[in-house]
Structures are given as C-alpha cells and as structure tokens.
N, C-alpha and C positions, 0 to 999 in steps of 0.2 A: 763646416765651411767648404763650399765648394772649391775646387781649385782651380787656377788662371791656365790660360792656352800656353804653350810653348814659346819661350822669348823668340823665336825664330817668326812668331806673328808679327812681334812689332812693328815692325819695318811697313808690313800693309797698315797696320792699324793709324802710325807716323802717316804715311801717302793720304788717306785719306782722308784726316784731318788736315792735309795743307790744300788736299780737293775743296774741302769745305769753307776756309780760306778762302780760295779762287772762287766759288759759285759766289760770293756777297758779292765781291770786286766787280767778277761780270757784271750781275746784276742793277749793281753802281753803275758802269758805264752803259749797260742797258737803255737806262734812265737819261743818261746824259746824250749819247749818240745813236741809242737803237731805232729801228725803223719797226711802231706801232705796225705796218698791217705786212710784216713779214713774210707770211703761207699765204696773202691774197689780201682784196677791197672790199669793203662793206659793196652790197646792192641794195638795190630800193628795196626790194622784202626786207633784208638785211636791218638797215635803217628803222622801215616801220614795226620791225619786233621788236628794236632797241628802243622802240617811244613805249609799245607797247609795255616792253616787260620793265620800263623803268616807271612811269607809272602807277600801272597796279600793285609795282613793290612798295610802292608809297604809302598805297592804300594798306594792302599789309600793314606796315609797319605803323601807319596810325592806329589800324582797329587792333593791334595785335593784345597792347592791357585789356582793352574790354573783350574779346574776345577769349583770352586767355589759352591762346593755342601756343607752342614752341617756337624761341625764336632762334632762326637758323639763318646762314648766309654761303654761298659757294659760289666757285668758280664755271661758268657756262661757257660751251664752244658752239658758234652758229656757222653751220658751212651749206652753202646753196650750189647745187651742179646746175650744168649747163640746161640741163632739161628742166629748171627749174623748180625741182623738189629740196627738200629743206629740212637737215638733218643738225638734230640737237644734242648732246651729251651732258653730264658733269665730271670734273675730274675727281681721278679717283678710283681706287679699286673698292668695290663694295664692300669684302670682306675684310679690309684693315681699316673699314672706318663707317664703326659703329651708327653715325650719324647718317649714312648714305640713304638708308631707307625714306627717312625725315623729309633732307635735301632733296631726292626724287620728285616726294610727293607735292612739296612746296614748289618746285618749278611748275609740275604738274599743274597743282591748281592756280598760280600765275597767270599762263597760257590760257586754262579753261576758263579764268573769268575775265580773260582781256577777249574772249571771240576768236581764240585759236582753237582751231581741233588738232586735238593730237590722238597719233596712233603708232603703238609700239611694236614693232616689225620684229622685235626677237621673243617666241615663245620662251627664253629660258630667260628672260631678263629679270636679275636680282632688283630685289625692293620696287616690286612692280606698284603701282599708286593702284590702290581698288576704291578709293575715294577721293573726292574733292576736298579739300580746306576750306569749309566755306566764312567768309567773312562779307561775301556778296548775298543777295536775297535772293535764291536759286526761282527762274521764271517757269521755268518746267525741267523736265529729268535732266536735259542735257544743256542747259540756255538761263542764263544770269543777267538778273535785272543793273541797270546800268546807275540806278540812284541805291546808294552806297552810302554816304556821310554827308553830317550834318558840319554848319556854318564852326559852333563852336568844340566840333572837333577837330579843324583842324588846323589851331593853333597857330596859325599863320603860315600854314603849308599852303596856300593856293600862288605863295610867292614863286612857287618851287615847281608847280605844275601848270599846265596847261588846263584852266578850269575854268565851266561856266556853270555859275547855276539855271537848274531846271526853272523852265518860265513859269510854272504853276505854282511853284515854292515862295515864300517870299517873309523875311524878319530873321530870330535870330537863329530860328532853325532850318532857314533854307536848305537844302538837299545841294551837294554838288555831288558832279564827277566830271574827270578827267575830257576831256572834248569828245561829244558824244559820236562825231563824225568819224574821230579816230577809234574808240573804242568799237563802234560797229563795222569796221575793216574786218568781212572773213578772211583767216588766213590760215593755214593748215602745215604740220611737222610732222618728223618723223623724231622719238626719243627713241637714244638707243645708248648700251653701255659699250658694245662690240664686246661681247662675248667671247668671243670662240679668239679673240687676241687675247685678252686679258686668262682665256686655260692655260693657252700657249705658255704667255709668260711665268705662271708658276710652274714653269717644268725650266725657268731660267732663260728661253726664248723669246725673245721680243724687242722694243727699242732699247737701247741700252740705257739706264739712269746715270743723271749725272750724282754722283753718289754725294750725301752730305753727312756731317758727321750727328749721329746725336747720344745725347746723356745719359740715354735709356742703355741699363744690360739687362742680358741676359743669362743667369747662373754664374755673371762676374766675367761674362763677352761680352764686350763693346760691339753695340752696335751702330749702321748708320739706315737715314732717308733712303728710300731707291728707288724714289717717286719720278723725282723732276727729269722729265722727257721722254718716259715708261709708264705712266697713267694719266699724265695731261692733257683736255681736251682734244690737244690737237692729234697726240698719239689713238687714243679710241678712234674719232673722226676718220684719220687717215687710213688707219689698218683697218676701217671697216669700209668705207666705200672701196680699198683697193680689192676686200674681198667679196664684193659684189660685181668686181671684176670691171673696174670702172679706175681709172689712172688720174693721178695730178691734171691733165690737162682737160679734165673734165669737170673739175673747178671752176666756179665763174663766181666766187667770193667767198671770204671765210674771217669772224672777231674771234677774238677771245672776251669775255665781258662778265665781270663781277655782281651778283648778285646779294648783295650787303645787307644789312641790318639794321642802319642808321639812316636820318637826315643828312641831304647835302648842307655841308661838302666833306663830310665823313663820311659818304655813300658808296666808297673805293678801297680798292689794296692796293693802300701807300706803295710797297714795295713795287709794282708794276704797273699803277696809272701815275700819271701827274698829277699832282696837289693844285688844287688853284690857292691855296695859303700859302702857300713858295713862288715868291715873286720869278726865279727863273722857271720853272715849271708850269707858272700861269700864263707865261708866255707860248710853251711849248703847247699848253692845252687849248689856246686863241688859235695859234695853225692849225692843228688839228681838228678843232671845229669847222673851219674852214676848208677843212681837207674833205670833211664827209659831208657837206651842205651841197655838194655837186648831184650827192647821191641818193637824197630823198626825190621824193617821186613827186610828177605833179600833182596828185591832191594832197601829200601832206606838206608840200610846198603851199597850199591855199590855206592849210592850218596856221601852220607857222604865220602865215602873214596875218590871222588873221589877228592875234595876238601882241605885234607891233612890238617898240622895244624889249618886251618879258620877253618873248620869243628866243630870243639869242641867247638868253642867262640860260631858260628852259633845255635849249637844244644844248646849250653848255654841259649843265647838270648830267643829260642823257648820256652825251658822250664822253664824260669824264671816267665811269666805270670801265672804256676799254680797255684793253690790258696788253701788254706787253708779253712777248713771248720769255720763258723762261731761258736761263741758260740750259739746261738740259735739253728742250726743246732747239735752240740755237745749235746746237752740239749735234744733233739730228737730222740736221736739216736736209742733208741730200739723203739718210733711211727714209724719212719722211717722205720725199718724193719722188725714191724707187721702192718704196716696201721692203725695206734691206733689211730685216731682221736678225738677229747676231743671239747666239748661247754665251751667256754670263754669268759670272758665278753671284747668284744670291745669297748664300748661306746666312749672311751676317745680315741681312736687311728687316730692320726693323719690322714687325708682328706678320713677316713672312719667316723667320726664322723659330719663332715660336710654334708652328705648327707642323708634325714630321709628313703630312703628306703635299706640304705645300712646295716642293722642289729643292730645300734645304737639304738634302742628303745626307750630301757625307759632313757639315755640320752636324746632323742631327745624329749621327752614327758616332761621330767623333763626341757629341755630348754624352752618351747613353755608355759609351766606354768610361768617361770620365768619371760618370756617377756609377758603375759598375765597381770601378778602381778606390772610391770614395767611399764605399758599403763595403768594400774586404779589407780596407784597413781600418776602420772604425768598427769593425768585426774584431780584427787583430786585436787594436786598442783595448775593447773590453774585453777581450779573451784572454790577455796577456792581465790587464788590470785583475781582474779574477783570479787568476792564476799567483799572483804575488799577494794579494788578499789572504789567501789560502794556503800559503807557505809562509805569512806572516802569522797565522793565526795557530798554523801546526808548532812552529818556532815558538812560540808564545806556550802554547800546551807545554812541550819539551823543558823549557825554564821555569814552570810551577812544577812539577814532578821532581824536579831538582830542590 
C-alpha cells in the first residue's frame, strides 16, 4: 500500500477544497449577474460563424446514427482583431485530454463544410485534422455540395433551422439545407492551439488556474482541475495573439461558444449559457438575443427576415450556446489583458502530475522517494519474515532431537 503525504499537506489540501467550493458559488452568481461578452462583442463575422457553425452542427448531429462517426462536443473561443483576421481555438490542453485530436477535427470539418477555409498557422500544432468528417457529398477536393438531407430525416428539425428546400426536389424526399445564401458566405480562420503558451505552462508558467478539487488520486495524492483560466479559450486566444506581438487593444470582438451534441434546447453548457427552460434565464437569453441582433450584418439581416416569425426562435437557438466566462478566467482578467504570466506550483494537478517530465518536479521526486522508501521496507518485511521462518524452523529441529 502506498503511503499518504505528510499531515503538514493538509492544510493545502483543506484550501483547496474550500477553492472548489467558491469556483460553483461564482459560477452561480456568474449566471445570475455576470456579463456574457466580458473579453469583448461578437462582430458581423463573428455572428455569421455563429449561424454558421450552429447550423451545420445540426446537420452533424442529424446525420451523425447514419453516418456512424463519433459523437463529440467542446468548448470554442472566436476572437477577430482589428485588421480583421479570425482566430479560432478549443479549450484544453491536448495532452490531458485524450479526446482533443477528435474535437479538433470535428470543428475542422464544421467549418469546411459550412464554406470556411481554415488554415493552421502553427507547424507543431497537436491533433492536426488531415481529414474532413465527411457527412456532406464532397463537390471536388476541397468544396462541399450544399444538399445534404432528406425531408424525413430530419425529424422535425427544420423547426430549429433556417431551411429551404431545393426547388428541383419535391415529396417526401425533398433535399434540404440550411439557407443556401448563408451557407455560400466565404469566410476564412485561423485554428490554433497556441503552443508555445501551453510548453510554457508545463514548466508551471502561464495563467494561473483557478484550482478545483477532484476525486481522482494519485498513489493515494489528492489531486485537483488546474484548468479553469490556464487552458480556456480565452487563455490560448490571448497568449497567442499577445505573442504575435499584437495587444488587447487590438481586439475588435471576442465569444466564447459551445459546440454540443444535442437538439435545441439542450444544445448548451447549462453551467455557462442560459437555459431557455428556466423561466428567469429565458428571460436573460430574450436580452441577449437582442444584445447581438445589432450585430449581424446586412445580408444576414435579409436572411433572418426572410424567415419572418421562425427567425427569432432560430437566432434564439444560435445564440443560446454563448458562454460565459469561467471563474478562473474572471480571476485573470487583468493577466489576460497584460500577458502577466506568473510560476505556479502544478505538482498536484490532475494527469499533469502523472507524468515526470510534465513540470511536476519535485512532486514527482517526492513520489519516487516514497516508493523507494516503500520497496526497503517491504524488503525489510520479508527479510525479517524469512528470518523468523527460519529460526522457527531451526527451533523446531532443536525440540525433535530432544
């Protein structure tokens, strides 16, 4: 059995458990009083990749039984600078979370079949996509046809989308998709994970996490999260344009935005968008629709109308997956907007403490003692066992001869 750290841990271990505590509560009043676009305002690009990638997520998740591909969901950060280029992320560090390769390539192919072009500006970027997801009818190498699903697949999702069917189509297989006007918008990103912050951080350098507790040990170490505010969106986002030498104020919008796995109006994380099935939150999500209907652009301004009362449930749906900044990210908010990066001790943070070259140190040094310490006395133990074995059995000899 391994044995426990020095009672003289407690006392951190105590702290950070009452951290974990405080991170829900925020998060609670988050929800109640926080201000959705915190780091910045959606912009018309903004907007029209939020039609975009809500959308073709539909499609996904309709074709996703026939198609038979994996179903995944993440957190996405959209930030657009002044000069108008348009940088995308997911949260997350790659290598604690097995699923990232997945989620890469699922936004990936999102994008490439809504008439995004995307290009990945970091040569060493983990779980690089080398292929499409296809669930669209690919029109040549790089260009996706826009009829996609049939009348009785989709269930009565056209309640939920902005859809016409093809005029050529017609009965109960008519062909739809999503408003062809919108889906033929070129628009163009940049995906990135920001690398060269997230080495940083496994040397213990980077935005500080706000720490949370969790259930998981390690060799009978408690460990905790040391995600929230040190791999989120906004943290890649930030520390990568600041290392392209480009500042806050070069900013000219920035969501945070949920990419889910269900049907509206399960299409969100509860914990950071509003519910429209919670009567005070359906309320906060009616302002908020109204907050970003300034911001689309005038031709999907012509969309939307042309749609008439669906419209507004539509634009609802879209913008119900924004998200709320975390508390860790709140907690950051001015590193966030000077690049104030700070050395922290990781040792204990979950499946970064698991690996000795991942910046756990002296954790890991203090483990490899422990279990050094735990092999010379279970050494002992059967040495000594042996040894009375052995004097019981010479003993034994001694009283037959008698």
């Amino acid at each position: 059995m391994a044995e426990e750290f020095d009672e003289s841990d407690r006392p951190l271990i105590s702290g950070l458990k009452e951290e974990s505590d405080i991170f829900d509560r925020i998060r609670d009043t988050m929800k109640t009083m926080g201000n959705m676009f915190l780091f910045g305002n959606p912009t018309e690009d903004i907007m029209t990749l939020m039609l975009k990638i809500y959308h073709e997520n539909l499609i996904r998740i309709l074709m996703q039984k026939s198609k038979g591909y994996p179903s995944v969901e993440c957190m996405i950060g959209i930030l657009q600078l002044n000069d108008g280029s348009i940088y995308m992320t997911i949260s997350e560090e790659p290598d604690e979370d097995a699923a990232y390769p997945i989620k890469l390539q699922t936004l990936f192919s999102i994008l490439k079949q809504s008439n995004v072009e995307v290009t990945i500006p970091e040569d060493d970027l983990r779980g690089k996509p080398s292929s499409v997801i296809g669930w669209r009818t690919p029109a040549g190498k790089d260009t996706y046809v826009s009829k996609v699903i049939k009348k009785n697949e989709l269930q009565g999702s056209e309640s939920i989308m902005l859809m016409n069917p093809l005029p050529s189509d017609v009965g109960a297989t008519t062909t739809y998709n999503y408003d062809e006007d919108l889906w033929s918008m070129p628009m163009s990103i940049n995906l990135i994970n920001s690398e060269e912050y997230l080495r940083n951080r496994k040397t213990g350098n980077s935005f500080v996490p706000f720490k949370t507790y969790s259930k998981k040990k390690y060799r009978n170490v408690e460990l905790f999260s040391c995600n929230s505010g040190s791999t989120c969106t906004e943290a890649k986002l930030f520390s990568y344009i600041h290392n392209m030498g480009k500042t806050f104020n070069d900013i000219k919008g920035f969501v945070a935005y949920w990419v889910g796995n269900k049907l509206p109006p399960e299409h969100i994380k509860k914990s950071y968008s509003f519910s429209s099935q919670d009567t005070f939150e359906n309320k906060k999500l009616n302002d908020l629709v109204k907050q970003c209907i300034p911001y689309l652009s005038p031709s999907i301004q012509e969309i939307i109308n042309k749609y008439n009362d669906k419209s507004f449930n539509v634009l609802k749906n879209v913008v119900n997956p924004l998200a709320l900044a975390c508390p860790g990210c709140v907690a950051n908010y001015v590193p966030y907007k000077t690049n104030k990066t700070s050395q922290w001790d990781n040792s204990r943070c979950l499946n970064i403490t698991n690996r000795p070259t991942s910046g756990g140190g002296k954790m890991m040094k203090k483990m490899k003692k422990m279990k050094k310490t735990h092999k010379r006395k279970s050494h002992h133990r059967r040495s000594s066992h042996h040894l009375n074995k052995k004097k019981y059995t010479i003993k034994k000899r001694h009283i037959k001869r008698k």
